[in-house]
Residue, then its C-alpha position, 0 to 999 in steps of 0.5 A: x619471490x613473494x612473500x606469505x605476507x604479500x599473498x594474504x594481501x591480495x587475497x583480501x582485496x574486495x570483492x566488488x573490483x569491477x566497475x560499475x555506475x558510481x553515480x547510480x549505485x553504492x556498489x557493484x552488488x548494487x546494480x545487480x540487484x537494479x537489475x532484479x528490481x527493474x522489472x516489478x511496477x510501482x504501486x503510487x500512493x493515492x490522494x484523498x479529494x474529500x473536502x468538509x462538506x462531504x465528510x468532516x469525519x475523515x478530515x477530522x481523523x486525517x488532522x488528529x492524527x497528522x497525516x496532511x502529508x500521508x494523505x496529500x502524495x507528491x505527483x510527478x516522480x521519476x520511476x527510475x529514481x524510485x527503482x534505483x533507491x530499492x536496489x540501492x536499499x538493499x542490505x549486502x550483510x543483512x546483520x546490517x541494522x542501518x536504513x541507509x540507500x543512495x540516489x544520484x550522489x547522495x545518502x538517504x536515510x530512510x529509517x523511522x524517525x526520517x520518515x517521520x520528519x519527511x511526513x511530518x507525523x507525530x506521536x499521538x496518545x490514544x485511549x484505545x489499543x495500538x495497531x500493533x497490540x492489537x495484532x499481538x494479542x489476536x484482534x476481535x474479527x467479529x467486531x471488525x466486521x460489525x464495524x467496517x462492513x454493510x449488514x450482511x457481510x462475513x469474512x472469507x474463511x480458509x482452512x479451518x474456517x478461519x477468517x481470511x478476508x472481507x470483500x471490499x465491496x462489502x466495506x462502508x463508505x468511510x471504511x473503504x477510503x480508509x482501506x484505500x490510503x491503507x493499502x496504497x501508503x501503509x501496507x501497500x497492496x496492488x490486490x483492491x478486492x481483498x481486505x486482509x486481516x492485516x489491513x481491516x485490523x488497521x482501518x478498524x484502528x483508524x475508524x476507531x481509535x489507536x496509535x498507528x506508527x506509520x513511520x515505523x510501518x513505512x520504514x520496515x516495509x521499504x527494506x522488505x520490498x527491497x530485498x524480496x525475491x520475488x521479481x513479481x512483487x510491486x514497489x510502494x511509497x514513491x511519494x514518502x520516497x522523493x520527499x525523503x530524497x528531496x531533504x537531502x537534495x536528490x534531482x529527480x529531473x533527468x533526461x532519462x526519466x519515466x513518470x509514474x502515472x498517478x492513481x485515481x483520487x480517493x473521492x467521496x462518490x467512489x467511497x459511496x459506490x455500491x455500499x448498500x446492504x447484502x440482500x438475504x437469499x429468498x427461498x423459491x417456492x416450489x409450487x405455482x408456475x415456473x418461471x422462464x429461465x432469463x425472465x424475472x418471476x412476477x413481482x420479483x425484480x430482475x437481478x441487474x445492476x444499480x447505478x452504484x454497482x456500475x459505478x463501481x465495476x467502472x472504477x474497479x477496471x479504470x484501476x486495473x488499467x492504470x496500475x498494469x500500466x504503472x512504471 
């Protein structure tokens, strides 16, 4: 007859007893939580094509604030790789603190400071307020709209005719790149047409001065997107996420690999679409003939589109075309 002693043993085998792919994942639980992630498309991050001449002011930001690496992202990634990193990411006792997944064989650390060598970032002093205190301490909206927007712009507003977002057509030109590297390498959004008060606030910072601790951004928003239920939710930093499995010599060549199909480049032609100012609303006269309804009044011009505005709606569905068929 069995022991009690013997009874409490077996009753304190590990959960995790039946077999799962140990060359893909730490744990059972892991690959079920592949199996959750495999379906949500990855969000790669975008490249800055701007040399000198066109805009010396953003060249100069990007090297006073160290982010060559951030703003030059790898090209060919294996998407599978990247799905197996988030599943693998995610905490089983979310008392855990560690940053800590696992590729192919190997452990990746993907917390703050391993972040930070795998960009190369470094701690730049600023006179100016901090991304992060500024949103502690309620950021000044009117002011960002002054600063990021063409005349004539306002905030979107919601209940109690608080401030929601700006349309990003109505961005400057040097402030729509930045929310484009914002939204694709920082805070990742697949939404290209709002700029939350999150993300104004942090191209304000950009634009303006202030400490951003990308490292930190980037580390925190791994883990969030890894455990998000939500199967609908996107999966961002594929390029931070090969160059920190790249340090600890993850192979990204497989046979089964799917490559993530790369986004279109931040240019200085599509920064400069469509960003001329809001035209006011003209008050209709009442008296004098009416016009046709279709036909421009005489001496009115016809509401059509410049070739900016078709620009932009071209590159807006380009867009939406390439991220529908991301990995």
């Amino acid at each position: 007859m069995a022991s009690s002693s013997s009874k409490r043993q077996k009753r304190k085998e590990p959960i995790e007893s039946v077999p799962f792919d140990e060359k893909r994942f730490k744990t059972a639980f892991h690959e079920r939580e592949f199996e959750r992630i495999r379906a949500r498309k990855i969000l790669p991050e975008l490249i800055f094509q701007i040399n000198a001449n066109e805009s010396p002011q953003i060249l100069r930001k990007i090297e006073q604030r160290g982010w060559q690496l951030l703003t030059s992202p790898e090209g060919k990634i294996n998407g599978n790789l990247i799905k197996e990193f988030y599943a693998n990411a995610v905490r089983y006792d979310k008392k855990d603190e560690s940053y800590i997944s696992f590729v192919r064989g190997k452990m990746v650390d993907f917390g703050p400071m391993s972040v930070m060598r795998a960009l190369k970032l470094r701690s730049i002093p600023f006179e100016e307020e901090s991304y992060h205190l500024r949103m502690d301490n309620n950021p000044n909206y009117d002011q960002i709209l002054r600063d990021l927007c063409v005349p004539g712009a306002d905030w979107e507003r919601g209940a109690g005719n608080k401030q929601k977002f700006i349309k990003r057509t109505d961005l400057t030109p040097e402030a729509k790149g930045w929310f484009e590297l914002v939204r694709r390498s920082i805070l990742p959004a697949a939404n290209n047409s709002e700029v939350n008060l999150e993300r104004a606030t942090m191209v304000h910072c950009i634009l303006k001065g202030g400490e951003i601790k990308v490292h930190e951004i980037i580390a925190q928003g791994i883990r969030k997107m890894a455990e998000k239920s939500d199967a609908r939710g996107t999966l961002g930093y594929p390029s931070t996420i090969y160059r920190l499995c790249k340090k600890v010599g993850v192979e990204f060549e497989d046979e089964d690999h799917v490559w993530i199909k790369e986004g279109i480049p931040i240019t200085f032609r599509r920064m400069n679409a469509a960003a001329s100012p809001i035209p006011q609303k003209k008050q209709r006269k009442s008296t004098g003939p009416q016009g046709v309804e279709g036909q421009a009044l005489e001496g009115q011009a016809p509401q059509t589109l410049d070739m900016h505005q078709l620009q932009e709606a071209l590159d807006g569905l380009s867009r939406q075309y390439l991220e529908g068929q991301g990995a």
